[in-house]
KEBADREN-50978 format. One record per residue (C-alpha): residue number from 1; chain; x, y, z. Coordinates in Angstrom, 2 decimals, padded with zeros to 5 digits. Layout:
BEGIN
k->NUM c->A x->X y->Y z->Z
...
***
This chain:
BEGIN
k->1 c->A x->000.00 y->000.00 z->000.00
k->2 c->A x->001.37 y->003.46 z->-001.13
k->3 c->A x->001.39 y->005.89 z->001.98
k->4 c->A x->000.56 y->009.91 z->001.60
k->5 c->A x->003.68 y->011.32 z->000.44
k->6 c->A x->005.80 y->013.07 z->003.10
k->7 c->A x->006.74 y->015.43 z->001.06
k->8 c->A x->006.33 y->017.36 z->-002.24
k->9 c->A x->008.65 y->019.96 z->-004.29
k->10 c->A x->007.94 y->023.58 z->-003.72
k->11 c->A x->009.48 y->027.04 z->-004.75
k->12 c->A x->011.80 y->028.80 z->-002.61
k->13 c->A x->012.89 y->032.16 z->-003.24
k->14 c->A x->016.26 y->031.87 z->-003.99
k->15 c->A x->017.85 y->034.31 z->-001.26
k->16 c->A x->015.65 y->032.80 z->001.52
k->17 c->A x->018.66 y->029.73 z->001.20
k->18 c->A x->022.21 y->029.84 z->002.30
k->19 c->A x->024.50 y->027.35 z->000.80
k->20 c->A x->026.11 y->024.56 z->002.96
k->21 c->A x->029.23 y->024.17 z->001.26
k->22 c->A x->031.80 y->026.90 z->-000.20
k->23 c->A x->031.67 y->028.10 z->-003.79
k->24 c->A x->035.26 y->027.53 z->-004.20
k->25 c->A x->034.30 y->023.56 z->-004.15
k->26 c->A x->032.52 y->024.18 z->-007.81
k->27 c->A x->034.41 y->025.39 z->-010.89
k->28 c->A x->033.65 y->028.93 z->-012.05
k->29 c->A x->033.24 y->028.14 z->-015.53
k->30 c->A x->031.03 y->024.68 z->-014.37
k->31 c->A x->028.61 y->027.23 z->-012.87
k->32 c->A x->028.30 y->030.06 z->-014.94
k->33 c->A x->027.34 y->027.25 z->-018.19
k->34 c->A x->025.23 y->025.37 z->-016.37
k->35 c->A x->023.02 y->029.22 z->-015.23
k->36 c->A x->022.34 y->029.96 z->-019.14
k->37 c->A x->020.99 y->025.89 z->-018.79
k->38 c->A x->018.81 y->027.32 z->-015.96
k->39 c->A x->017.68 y->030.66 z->-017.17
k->40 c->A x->016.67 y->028.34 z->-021.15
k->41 c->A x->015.54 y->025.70 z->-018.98
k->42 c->A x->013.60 y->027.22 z->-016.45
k->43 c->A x->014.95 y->026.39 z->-013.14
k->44 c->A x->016.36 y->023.38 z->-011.85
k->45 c->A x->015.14 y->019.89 z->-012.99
k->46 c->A x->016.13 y->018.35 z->-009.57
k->47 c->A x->014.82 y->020.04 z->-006.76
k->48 c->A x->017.48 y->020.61 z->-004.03
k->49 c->A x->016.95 y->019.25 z->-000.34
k->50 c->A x->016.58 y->021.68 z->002.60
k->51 c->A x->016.39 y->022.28 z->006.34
k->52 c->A x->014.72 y->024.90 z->007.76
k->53 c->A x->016.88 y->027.67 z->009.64
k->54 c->A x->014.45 y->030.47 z->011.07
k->55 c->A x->011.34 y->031.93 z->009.71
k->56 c->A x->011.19 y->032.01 z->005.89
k->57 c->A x->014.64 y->030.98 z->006.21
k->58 c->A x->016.59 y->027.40 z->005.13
k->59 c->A x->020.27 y->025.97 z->004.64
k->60 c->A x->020.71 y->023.29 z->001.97
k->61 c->A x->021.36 y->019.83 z->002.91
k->62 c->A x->022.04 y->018.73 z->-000.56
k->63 c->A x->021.98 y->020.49 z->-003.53
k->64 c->A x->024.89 y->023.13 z->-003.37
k->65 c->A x->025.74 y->023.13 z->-006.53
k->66 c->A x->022.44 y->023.62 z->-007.58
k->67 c->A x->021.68 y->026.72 z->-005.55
k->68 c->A x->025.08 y->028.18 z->-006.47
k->69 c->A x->024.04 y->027.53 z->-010.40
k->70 c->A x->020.37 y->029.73 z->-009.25
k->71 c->A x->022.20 y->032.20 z->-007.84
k->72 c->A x->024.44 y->033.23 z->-010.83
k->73 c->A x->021.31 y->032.78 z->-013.00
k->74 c->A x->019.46 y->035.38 z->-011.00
k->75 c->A x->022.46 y->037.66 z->-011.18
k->76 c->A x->022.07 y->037.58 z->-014.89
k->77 c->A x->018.22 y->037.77 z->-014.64
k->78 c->A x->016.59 y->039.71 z->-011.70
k->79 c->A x->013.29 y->038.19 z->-012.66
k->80 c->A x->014.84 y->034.37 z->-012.06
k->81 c->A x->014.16 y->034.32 z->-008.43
k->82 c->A x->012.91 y->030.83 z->-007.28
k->83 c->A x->014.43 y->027.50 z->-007.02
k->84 c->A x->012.52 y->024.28 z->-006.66
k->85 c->A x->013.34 y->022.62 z->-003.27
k->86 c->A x->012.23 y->019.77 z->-000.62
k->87 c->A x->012.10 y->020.76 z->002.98
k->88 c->A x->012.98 y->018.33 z->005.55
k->89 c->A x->010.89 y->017.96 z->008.74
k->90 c->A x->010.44 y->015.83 z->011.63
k->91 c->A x->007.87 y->013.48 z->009.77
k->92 c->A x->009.99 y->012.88 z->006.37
k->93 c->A x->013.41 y->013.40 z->007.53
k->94 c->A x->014.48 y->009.80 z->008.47
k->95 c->A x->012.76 y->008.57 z->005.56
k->96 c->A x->014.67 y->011.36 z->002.83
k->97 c->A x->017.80 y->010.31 z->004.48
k->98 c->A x->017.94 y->006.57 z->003.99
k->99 c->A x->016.86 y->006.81 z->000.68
k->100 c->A x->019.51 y->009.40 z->-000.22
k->101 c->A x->021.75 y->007.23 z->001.86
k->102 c->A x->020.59 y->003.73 z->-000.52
k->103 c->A x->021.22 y->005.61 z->-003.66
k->104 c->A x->024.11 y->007.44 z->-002.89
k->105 c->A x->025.84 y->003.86 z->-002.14
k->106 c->A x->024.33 y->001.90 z->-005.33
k->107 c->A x->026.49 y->001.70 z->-008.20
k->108 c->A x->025.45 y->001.44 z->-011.77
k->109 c->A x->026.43 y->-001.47 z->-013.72
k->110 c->A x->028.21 y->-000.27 z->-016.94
k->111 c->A x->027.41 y->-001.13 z->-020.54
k->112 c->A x->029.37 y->-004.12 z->-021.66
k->113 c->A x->029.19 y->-005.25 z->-025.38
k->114 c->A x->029.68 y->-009.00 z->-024.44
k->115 c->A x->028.74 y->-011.38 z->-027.45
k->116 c->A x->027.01 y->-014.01 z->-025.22
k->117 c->A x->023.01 y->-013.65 z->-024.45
k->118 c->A x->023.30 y->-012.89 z->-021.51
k->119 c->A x->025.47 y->-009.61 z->-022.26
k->120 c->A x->023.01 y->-008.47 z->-024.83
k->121 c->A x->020.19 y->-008.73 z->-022.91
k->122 c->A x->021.93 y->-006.56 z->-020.35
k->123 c->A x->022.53 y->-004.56 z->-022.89
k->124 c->A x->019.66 y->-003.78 z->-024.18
k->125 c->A x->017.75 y->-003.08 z->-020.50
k->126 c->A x->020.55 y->-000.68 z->-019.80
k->127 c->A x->019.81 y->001.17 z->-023.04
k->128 c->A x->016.05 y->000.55 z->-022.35
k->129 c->A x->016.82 y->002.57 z->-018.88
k->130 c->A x->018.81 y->005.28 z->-020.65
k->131 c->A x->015.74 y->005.84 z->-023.19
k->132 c->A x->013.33 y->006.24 z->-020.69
k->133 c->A x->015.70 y->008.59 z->-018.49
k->134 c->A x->015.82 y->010.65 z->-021.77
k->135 c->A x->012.25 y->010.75 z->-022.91
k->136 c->A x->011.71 y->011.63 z->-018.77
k->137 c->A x->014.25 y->014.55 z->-018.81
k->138 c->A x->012.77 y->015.69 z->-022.08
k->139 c->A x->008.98 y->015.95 z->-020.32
k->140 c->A x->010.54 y->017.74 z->-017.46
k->141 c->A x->012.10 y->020.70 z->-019.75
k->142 c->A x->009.75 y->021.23 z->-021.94
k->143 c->A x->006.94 y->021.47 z->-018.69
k->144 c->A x->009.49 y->023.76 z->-017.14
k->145 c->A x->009.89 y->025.79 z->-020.64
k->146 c->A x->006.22 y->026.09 z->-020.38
k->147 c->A x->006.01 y->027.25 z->-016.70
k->148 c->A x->008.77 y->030.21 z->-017.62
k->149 c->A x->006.62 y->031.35 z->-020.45
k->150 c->A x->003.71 y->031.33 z->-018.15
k->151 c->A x->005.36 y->033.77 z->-015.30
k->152 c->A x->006.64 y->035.67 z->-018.33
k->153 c->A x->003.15 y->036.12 z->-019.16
k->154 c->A x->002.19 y->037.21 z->-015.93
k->155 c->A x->005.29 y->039.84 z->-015.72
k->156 c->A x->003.87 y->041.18 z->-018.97
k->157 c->A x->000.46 y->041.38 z->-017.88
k->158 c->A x->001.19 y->043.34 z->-014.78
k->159 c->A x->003.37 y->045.84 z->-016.40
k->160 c->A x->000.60 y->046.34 z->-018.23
k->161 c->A x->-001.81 y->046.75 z->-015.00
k->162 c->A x->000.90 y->048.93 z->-013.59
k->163 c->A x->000.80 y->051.43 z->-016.73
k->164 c->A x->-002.78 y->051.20 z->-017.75
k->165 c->A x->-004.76 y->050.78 z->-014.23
k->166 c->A x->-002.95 y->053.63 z->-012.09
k->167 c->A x->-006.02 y->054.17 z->-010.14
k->168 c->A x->-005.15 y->050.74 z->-008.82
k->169 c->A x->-001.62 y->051.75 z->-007.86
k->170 c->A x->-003.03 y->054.94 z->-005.99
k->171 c->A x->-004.64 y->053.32 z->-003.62
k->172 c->A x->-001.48 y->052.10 z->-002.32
k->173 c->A x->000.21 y->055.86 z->-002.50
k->174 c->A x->-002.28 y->057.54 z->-001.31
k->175 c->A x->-004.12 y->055.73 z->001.81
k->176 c->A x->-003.84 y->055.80 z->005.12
k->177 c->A x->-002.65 y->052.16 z->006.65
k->178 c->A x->-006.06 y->051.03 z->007.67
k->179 c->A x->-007.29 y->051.51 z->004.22
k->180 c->A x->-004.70 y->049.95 z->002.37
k->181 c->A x->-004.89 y->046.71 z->005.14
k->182 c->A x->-009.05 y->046.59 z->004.13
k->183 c->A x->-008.09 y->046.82 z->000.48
k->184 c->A x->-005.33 y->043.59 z->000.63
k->185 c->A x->-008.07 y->041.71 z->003.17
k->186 c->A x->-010.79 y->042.18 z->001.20
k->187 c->A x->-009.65 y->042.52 z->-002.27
k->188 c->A x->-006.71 y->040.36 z->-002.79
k->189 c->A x->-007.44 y->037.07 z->-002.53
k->190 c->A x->-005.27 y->036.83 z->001.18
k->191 c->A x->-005.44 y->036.19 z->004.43
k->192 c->A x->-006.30 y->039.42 z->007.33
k->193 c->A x->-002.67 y->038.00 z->009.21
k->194 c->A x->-000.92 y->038.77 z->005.57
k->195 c->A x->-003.04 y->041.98 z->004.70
k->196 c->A x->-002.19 y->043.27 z->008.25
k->197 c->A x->001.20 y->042.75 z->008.02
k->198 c->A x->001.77 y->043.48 z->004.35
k->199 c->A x->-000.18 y->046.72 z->004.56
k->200 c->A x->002.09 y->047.67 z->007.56
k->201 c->A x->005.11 y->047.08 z->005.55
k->202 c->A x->004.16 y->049.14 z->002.26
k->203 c->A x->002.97 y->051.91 z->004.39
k->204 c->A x->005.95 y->052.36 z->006.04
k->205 c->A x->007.80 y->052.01 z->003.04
k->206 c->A x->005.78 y->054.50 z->000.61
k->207 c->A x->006.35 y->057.06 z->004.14
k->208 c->A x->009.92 y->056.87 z->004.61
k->209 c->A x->010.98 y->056.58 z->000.77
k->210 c->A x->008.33 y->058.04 z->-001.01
k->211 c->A x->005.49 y->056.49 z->-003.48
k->212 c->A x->005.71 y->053.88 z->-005.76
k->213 c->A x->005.98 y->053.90 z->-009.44
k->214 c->A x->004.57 y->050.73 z->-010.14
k->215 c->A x->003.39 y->047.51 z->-008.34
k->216 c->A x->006.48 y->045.94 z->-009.05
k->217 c->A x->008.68 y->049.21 z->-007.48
k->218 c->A x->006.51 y->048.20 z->-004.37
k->219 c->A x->007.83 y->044.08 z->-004.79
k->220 c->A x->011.16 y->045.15 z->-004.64
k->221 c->A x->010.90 y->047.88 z->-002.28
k->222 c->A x->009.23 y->045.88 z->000.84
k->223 c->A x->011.81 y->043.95 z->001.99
k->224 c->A x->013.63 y->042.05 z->004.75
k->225 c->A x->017.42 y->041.18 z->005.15
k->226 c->A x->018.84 y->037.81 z->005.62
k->227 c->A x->021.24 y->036.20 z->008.14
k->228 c->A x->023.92 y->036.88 z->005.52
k->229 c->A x->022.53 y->040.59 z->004.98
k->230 c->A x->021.02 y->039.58 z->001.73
k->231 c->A x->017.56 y->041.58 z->000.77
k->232 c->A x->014.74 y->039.15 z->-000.19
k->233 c->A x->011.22 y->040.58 z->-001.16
k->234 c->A x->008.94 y->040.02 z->001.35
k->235 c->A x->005.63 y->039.69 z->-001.57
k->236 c->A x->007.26 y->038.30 z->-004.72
k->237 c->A x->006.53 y->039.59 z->-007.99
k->238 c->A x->003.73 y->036.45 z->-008.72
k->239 c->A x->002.39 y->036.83 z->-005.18
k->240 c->A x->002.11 y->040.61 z->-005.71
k->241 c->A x->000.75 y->039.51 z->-009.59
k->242 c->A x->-001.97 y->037.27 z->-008.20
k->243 c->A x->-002.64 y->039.91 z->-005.50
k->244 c->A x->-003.67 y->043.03 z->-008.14
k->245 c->A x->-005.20 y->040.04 z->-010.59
k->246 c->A x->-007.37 y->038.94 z->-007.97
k->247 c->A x->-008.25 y->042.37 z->-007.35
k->248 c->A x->-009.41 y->042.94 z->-010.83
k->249 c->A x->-011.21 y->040.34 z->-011.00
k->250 c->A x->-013.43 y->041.12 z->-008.15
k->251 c->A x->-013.90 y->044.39 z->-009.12
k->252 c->A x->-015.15 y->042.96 z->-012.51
k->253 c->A x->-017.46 y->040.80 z->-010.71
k->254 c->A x->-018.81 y->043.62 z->-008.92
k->255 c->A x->-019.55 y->045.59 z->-012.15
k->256 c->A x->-020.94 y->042.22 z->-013.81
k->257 c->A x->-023.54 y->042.28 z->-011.05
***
């Protein structure tokens, strides 16, 4: 009987992790290819394995590499900003680690072009295996190709929003706290714990630096520093995206009825 998976793979923003090992273990050159694979790809095709490290906050356990790759690819592309990850906790943790541990010590059996039967049978269900591995890594780019074209989307729609639905944008310059808290609660698809605090954080923000120019000044702008002194956004552009969407939408319900 298959049991309800412990686990499942989820996106991380990409400063929110601090590597486990040092950079200097990876070659330069290694790294820098392998971020153009990310940024055409889409991310990475194996998610990395984490532990959680304070709030919002995790340290790889494996995956290095990986999140060394992400972090060059965001350098190149400020809009590359999540990694896929697995986060270890009390309930899957023993059971991650012994099957890391089991496949970790297994070791492949090589190709051999024996003449006898019995080689060319082997043969042929390593190849099998190497087929399937293909045709599986082929299915996993192409869905993450299409999951990068569908956030690209999204970025494009709400530049749009921010240039053609200002009066959107205004409520955030122009209200008091208590307003802009109501707005988020009742408007954008999120919790009162998230509108409180969000509404908080973009007030203070728009009253110490001035208004926003767009709902993506106000992603970057609202934002919280690291163990490592790293700013990460505290509303990413897609949350803030499905935020103002969600918005919309309810507004054209409202006019629909």
């Amino acid at each position: 009987m298959i049991k309800k998976e412990l686990f499942s793979i989820q996106l991380l923003d990409i400063v929110s992790v601090e590597n486990s090992q040092p950079a200097s273990n990876y070659p330069a050159n290694e790294i820098e290819a392998l971020a153009d694979n990310y940024l055409e790809c889409g991310g990475n095709l194996n998610p990395i394995l984490v532990e959680t490290i304070g709030l919002d906050e995790y340290r790889v356990v494996e995956g290095d590499l990986e999140l060394y790759v992400a972090k060059k690819a965001r350098e190149k592309y400020k809009f590359f900003e999540m990694i896929r990850a697995v986060i270890l906790n009390d309930k899957n943790k023993d059971l991650i680690n012994e099957q890391l541990s089991k496949f970790k010590s297994s070791t492949p059996r090589p190709i051999t072009n024996r003449t006898d039967a019995v080689g060319k049978s082997e043969q042929t269900i390593d190849n099998s295996r190497l087929t399937n591995l293909e045709k599986s890594l082929t299915s996993s780019i192409e869905n993450l190709a299409t999951t990068v074209k569908e956030h690209q989307h999204q970025i494009d729609k709400l530049f749009k929003i921010n240039t053609k639905s200002l009066s959107y944008l205004d409520y955030f310059n122009e209200s008091f706290i208590d307003k802009i808290i109501n707005i988020l609660d009742s408007k954008c698809g999120i919790s009162y714990a998230e509108a409180k605090k969000y509404g908080a954080l973009i007030y203070q923000e728009r009253e110490a630096n001035g208004k926003f120019k767009t709902f993506l000044d106000i992603s970057d702008r609202v934002t919280t520093q690291n163990k490592n002194g790293q700013k990460r956004r505290i509303i990413s552009h897609e949350k803030m995206f499905n935020m103002i969407d969600h918005w919309i939408q309810s507004e054209s319900k409202s006019t629909d009825n």
